[in-house]
C-alpha positions as CSV (number, residue, x, y, z in Angstrom):
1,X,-1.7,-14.9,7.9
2,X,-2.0,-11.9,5.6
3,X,-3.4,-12.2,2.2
4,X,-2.1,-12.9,-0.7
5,X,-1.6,-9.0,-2.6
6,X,-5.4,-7.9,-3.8
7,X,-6.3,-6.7,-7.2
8,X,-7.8,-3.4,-5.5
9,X,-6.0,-0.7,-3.7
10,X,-6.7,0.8,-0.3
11,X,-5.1,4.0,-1.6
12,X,-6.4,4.1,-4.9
13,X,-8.2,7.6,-5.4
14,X,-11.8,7.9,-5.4
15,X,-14.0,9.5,-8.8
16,X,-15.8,12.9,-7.9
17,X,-18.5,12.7,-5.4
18,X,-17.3,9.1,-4.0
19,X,-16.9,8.9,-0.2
20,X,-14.7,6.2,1.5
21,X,-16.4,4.3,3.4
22,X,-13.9,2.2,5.2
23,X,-15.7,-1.4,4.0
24,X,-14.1,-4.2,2.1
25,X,-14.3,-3.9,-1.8
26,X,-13.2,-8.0,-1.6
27,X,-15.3,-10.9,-3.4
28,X,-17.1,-13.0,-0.8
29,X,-16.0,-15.9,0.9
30,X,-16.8,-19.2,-0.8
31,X,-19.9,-20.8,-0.1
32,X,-18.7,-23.0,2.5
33,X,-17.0,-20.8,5.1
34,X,-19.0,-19.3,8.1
35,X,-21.0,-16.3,7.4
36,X,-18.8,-12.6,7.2
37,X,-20.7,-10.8,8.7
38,X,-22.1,-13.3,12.1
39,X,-18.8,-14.8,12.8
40,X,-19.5,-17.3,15.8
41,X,-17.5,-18.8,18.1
42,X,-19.2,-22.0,17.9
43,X,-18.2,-22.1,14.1
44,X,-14.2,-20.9,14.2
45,X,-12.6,-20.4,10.8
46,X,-9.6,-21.3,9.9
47,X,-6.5,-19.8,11.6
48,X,-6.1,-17.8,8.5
49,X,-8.9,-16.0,9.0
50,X,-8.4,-12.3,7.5
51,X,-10.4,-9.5,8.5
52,X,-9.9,-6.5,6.1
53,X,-10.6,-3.1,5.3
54,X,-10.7,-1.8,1.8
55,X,-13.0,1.3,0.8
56,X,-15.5,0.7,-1.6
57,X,-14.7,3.6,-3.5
58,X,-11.7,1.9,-4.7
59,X,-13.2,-0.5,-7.1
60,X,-15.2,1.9,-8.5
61,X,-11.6,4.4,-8.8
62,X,-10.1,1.5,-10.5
63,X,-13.1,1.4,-12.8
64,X,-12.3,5.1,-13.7
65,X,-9.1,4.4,-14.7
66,X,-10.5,2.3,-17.5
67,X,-10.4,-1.1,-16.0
68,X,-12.2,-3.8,-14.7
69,X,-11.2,-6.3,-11.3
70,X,-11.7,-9.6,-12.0
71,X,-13.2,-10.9,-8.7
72,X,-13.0,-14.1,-9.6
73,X,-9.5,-14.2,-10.3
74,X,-8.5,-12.9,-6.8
75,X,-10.9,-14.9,-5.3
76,X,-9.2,-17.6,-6.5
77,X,-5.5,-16.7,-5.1
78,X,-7.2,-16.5,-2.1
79,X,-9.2,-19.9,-1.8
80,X,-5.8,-21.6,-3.0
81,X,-4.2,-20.2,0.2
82,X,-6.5,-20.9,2.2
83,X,-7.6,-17.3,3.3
84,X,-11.4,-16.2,4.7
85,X,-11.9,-12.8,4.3
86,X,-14.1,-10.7,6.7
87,X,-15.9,-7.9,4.7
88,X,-15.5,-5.2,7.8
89,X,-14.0,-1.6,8.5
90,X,-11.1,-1.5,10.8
91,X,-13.1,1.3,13.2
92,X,-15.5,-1.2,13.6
93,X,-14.8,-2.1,17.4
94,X,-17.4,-4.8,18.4
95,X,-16.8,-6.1,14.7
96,X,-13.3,-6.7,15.8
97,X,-13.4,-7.9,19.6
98,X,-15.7,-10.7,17.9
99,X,-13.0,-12.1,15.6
100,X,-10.4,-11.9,18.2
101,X,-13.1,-13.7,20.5
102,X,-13.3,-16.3,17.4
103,X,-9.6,-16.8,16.2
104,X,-6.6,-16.9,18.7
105,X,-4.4,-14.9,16.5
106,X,-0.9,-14.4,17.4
107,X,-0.1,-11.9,14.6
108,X,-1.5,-9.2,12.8
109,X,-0.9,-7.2,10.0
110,X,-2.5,-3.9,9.5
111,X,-2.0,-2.9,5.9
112,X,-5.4,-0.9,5.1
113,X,-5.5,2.7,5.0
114,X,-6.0,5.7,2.7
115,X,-2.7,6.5,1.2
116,X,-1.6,9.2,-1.7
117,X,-0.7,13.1,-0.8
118,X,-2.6,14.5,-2.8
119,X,-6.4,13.0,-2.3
120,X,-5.7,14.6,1.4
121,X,-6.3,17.7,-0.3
122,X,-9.7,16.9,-1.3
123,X,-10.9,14.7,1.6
124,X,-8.8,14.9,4.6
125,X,-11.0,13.6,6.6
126,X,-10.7,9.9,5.5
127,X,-6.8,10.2,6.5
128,X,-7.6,10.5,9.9
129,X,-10.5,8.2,9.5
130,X,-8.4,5.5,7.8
131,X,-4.8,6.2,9.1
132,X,-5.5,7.5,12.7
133,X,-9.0,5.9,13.8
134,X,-8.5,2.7,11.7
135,X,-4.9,1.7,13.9
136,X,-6.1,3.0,17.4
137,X,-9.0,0.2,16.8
138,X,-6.8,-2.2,15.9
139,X,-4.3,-1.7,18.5
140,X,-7.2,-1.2,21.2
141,X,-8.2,-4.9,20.3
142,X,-5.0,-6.3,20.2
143,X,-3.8,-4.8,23.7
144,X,-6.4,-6.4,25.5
145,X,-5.8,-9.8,23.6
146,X,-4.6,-13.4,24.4
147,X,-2.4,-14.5,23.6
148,X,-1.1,-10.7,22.8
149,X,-0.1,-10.8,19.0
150,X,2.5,-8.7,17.9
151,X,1.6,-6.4,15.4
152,X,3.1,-5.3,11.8
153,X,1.5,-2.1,10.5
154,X,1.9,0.1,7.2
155,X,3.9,3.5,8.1
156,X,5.2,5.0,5.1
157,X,8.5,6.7,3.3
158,X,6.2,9.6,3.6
159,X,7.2,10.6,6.8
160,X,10.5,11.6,5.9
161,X,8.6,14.5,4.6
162,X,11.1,17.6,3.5
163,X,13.9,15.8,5.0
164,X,17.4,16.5,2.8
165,X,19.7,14.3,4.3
166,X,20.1,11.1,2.3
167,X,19.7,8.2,2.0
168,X,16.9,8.5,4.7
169,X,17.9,6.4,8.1
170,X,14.9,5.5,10.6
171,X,17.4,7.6,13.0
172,X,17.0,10.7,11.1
173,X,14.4,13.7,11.7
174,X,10.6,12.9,10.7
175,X,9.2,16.5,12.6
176,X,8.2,17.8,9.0
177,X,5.5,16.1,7.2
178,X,5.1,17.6,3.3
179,X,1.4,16.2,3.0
180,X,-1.5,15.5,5.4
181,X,-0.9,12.0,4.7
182,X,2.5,12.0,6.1
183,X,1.1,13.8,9.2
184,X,-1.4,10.7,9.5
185,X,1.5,8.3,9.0
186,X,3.7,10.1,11.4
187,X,1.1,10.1,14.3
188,X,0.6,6.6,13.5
189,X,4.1,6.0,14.7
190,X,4.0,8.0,18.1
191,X,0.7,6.3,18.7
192,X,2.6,3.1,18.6
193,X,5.0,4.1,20.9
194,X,1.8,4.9,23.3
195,X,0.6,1.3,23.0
196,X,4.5,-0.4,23.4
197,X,4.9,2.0,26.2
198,X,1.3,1.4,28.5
199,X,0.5,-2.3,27.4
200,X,4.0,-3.4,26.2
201,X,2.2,-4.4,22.2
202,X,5.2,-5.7,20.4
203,X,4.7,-3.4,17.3
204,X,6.6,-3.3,13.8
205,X,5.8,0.1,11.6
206,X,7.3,-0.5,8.2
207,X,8.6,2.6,6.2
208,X,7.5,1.3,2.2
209,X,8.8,3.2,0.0
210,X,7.1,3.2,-3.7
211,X,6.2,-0.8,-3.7
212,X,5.6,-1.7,-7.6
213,X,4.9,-5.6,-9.3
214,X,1.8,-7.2,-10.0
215,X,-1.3,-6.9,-8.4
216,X,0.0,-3.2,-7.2
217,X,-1.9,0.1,-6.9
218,X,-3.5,1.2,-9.8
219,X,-3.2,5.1,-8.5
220,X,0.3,4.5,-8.8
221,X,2.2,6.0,-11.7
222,X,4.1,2.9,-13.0
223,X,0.8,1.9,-13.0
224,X,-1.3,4.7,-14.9
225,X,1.6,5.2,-16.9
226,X,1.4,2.1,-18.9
227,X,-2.3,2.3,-19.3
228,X,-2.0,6.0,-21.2
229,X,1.2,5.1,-22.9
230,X,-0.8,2.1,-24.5
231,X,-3.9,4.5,-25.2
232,X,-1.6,7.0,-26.3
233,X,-2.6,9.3,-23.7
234,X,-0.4,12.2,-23.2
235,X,2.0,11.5,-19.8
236,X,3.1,14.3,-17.6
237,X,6.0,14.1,-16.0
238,X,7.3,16.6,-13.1
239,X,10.4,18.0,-12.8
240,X,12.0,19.9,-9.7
241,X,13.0,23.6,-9.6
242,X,15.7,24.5,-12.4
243,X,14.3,21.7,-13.9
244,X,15.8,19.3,-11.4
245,X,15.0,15.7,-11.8
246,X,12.5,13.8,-9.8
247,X,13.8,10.4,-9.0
248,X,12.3,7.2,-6.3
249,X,13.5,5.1,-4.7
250,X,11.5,1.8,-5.7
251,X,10.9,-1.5,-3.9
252,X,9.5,-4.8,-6.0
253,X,6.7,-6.0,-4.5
254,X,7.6,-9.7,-4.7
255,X,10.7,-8.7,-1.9
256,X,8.7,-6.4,0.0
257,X,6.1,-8.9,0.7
258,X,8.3,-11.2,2.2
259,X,10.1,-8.5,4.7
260,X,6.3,-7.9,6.1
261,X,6.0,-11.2,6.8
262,X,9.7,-11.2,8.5
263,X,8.2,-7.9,10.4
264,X,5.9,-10.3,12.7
265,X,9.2,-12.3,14.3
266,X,9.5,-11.5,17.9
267,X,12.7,-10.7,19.0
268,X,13.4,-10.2,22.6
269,X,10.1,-8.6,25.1
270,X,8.0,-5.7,23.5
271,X,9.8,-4.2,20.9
272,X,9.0,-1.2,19.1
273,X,10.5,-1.1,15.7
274,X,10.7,0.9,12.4
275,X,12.2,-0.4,9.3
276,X,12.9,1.0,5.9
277,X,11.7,-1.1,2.4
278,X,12.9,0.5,-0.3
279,X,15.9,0.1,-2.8
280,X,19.5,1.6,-2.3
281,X,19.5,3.3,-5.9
282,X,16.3,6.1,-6.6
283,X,15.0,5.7,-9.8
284,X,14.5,8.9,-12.4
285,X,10.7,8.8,-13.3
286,X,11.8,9.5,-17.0
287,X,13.8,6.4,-16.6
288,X,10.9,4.2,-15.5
289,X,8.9,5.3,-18.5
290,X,11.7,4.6,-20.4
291,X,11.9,1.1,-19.6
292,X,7.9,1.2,-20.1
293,X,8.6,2.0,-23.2
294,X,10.7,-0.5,-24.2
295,X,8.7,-3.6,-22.7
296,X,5.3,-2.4,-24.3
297,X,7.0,-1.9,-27.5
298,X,5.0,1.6,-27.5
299,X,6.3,5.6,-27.8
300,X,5.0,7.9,-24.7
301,X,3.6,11.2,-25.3
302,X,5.4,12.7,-22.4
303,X,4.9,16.6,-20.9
304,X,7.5,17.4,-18.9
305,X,5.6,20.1,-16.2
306,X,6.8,21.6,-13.2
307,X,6.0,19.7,-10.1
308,X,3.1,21.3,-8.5
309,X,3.3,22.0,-4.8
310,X,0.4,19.4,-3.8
311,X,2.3,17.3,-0.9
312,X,4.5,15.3,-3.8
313,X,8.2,15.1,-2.8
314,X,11.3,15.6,-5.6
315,X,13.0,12.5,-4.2
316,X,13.4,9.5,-2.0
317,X,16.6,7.6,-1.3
318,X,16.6,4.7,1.6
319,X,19.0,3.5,3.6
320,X,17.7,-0.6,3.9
321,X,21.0,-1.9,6.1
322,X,18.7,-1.7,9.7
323,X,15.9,-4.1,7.3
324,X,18.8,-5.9,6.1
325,X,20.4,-6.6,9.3
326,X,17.8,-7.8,11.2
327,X,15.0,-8.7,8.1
328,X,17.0,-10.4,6.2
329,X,15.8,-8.0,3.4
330,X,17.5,-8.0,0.1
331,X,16.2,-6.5,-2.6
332,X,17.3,-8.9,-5.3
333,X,14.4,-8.0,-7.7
334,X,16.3,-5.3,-10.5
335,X,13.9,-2.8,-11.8
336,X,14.4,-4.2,-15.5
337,X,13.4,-7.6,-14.1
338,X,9.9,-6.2,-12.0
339,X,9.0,-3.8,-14.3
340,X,8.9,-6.9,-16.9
341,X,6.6,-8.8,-14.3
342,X,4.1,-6.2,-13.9
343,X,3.4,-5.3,-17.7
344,X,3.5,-9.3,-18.1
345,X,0.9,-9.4,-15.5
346,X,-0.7,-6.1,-16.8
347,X,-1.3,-7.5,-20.2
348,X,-2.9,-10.6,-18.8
349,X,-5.4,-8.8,-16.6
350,X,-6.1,-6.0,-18.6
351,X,-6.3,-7.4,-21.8
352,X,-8.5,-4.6,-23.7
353,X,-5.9,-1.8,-22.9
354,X,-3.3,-2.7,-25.5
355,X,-6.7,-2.5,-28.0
356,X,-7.5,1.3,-26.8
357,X,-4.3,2.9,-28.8
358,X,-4.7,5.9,-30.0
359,X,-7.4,7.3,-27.9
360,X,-7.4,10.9,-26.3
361,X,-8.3,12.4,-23.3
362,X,-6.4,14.2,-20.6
363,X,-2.9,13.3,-19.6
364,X,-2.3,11.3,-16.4
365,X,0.4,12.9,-13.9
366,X,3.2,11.8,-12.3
367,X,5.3,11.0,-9.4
């Protein structure tokens, strides 16, 4: 059973001079489940057991950007659904062969990883660490497992890379990665194809596109964008060459969420599958801040720059009929409507940033 969405990012990137480190940035469990770090087979948890991996770096990234996880707030979605989480890094082998020793699992969700182009510039290494590594030891456990789970797992729109033909189809090319985190995201998906082929893993790779609601990823623009624009922080925003517009293709989180679930369904022996979750209609970032805009009541200071050539794509357009199809995926969540959830939830979480207007520092990029 995957947990509910966390307050704190895999992705999010780390201040100057912090390190990944692969380990969970969650609160503890509650006092009266087994011990994280001993789990014994004499002492099973619950069947919702959740091991996870979240870098440590990410809180204190989070911090950076001016803000402050409540712990206690996410530790209460997760007692209320009845979650145990494992503090743990993913390449941690023995760590991992215990829990499947402990809990029977029959599915398993692999959602941790370092994510964002352009942090691969300044620490690549954690990519492979994270991206690579992390879902060869998770796979390695689950080949040998019984009952054999099947096995969801975070690819990325990424791949796509400088792809041109739109709206992007799991059948089209994926041969040219525009960042190294693409790259990792790619070799995650012939790596599955290893495992389906030699131990016959039934393994879903899920394509997200740029997933935005509550609880989302506070490296995320939608996300630093309404921060500055409630400072009054200057807001750059990229355009393409002859100042061509850079547009995404957004997917709310609330109907994302529920296609990862849906990933996990067994159909048939062994498959190996790839799905797009994203929205049929890309989204111009001046756009999104405009709707910012109007829900926090508040003027952006917007820069208009050229976008720099750091792994960032001008566009991405989806093609969801393969997740609709077989998913049952329907994106029913307009962006009026989500974007209204997350600075709802925004203003409820963070409730000193509406108090920080007018303060100055140095803008906050886009894409």
């Amino acid at each position: 059973t995957p947990p509910p969405p966390l307050g704190v990012a895999p992705s999010a990137t780390p201040p100057p001079g912090a390190a990944p480190t692969g380990r969970s940035a969650c609160a503890p469990p509650p006092a009266s489940a087994a011990p994280a770090a001993s789990p014994s087979s004499s002492q099973a948890p619950p069947a919702s057991w959740v091991p996870t991996s979240l870098p440590r770096s990410s809180a204190a990234a989070t911090a950076s950007l001016g803000s402050t996880i409540s712990t206690r707030a996410r530790q209460a979605l997760l007692d209320r659904a009845g979650v145990f989480v494992v503090e743990g890094d993913v390449n941690d082998g023995p760590l991992l062969l215990k829990l499947f020793d402990v809990v029977p699992f029959t599915h398993v969700m692999h959602l941790a990883a370092q994510a964002g182009v352009r942090y691969a510039m300044t620490n690549p290494s954690s990519y492979v660490h994270s991206n690579v590594a992390g879902l060869v030891s998770v796979l390695e456990v689950a080949k040998s497992a019984d009952p054999q789970p099947a096995v969801v797992w975070a690819s990325s729109s990424s791949v796509y890379g400088l792809n041109s033909h739109v709206p992007f189809s799991e059948v089209d090319r994926t041969d040219r990665p525009a960042s190294l985190y693409a790259a990792t995201k790619k070799a995650g998906e012939e790596i599955a194809h290893v495992y389906n082929h030699i131990y016959g893993l039934a393994i879903t790779g899920l394509r997200f596109f740029t997933v935005y609601g509550p609880w989302g990823r506070p490296d995320m623009a939608y996300f630093f964008f309404t921060r500055d624009i409630l400072r009054s922080k200057p807001i750059s925003i990229f355009e393409g060459p002859d100042h061509a517009t850079v547009a995404r293709c957004l997917a709310a989180l609330d109907n994302a969420g529920k296609s990862t679930g849906s990933g996990g369904k067994k159909r048939g022996s062994a498959p190996l599958r790839v799905y797009n979750l994203g929205n049929t209609s890309p989204v111009a970032v001046s756009h999104l801040v405009s709707i910012l805009e109007q829900l926090l009541k508040v003027k952006a200071v917007r820069n208009v720059v050229k976008m720099p050539r750091n792994g960032d794509v001008q566009f991405t357009h989806a093609n969801i009929s393969l997740a609709q199809r077989e998913l049952g995926y329907h994106p029913t969540t307009d962006l009026n409507t989500g974007l209204k959830k997350f600075v709802r939830w925004y203003l409820e979480y963070y409730p000193t940033s509406s108090s920080k207007k007018g303060s100055r520092g140095g803008s906050s990029s886009a894409i």
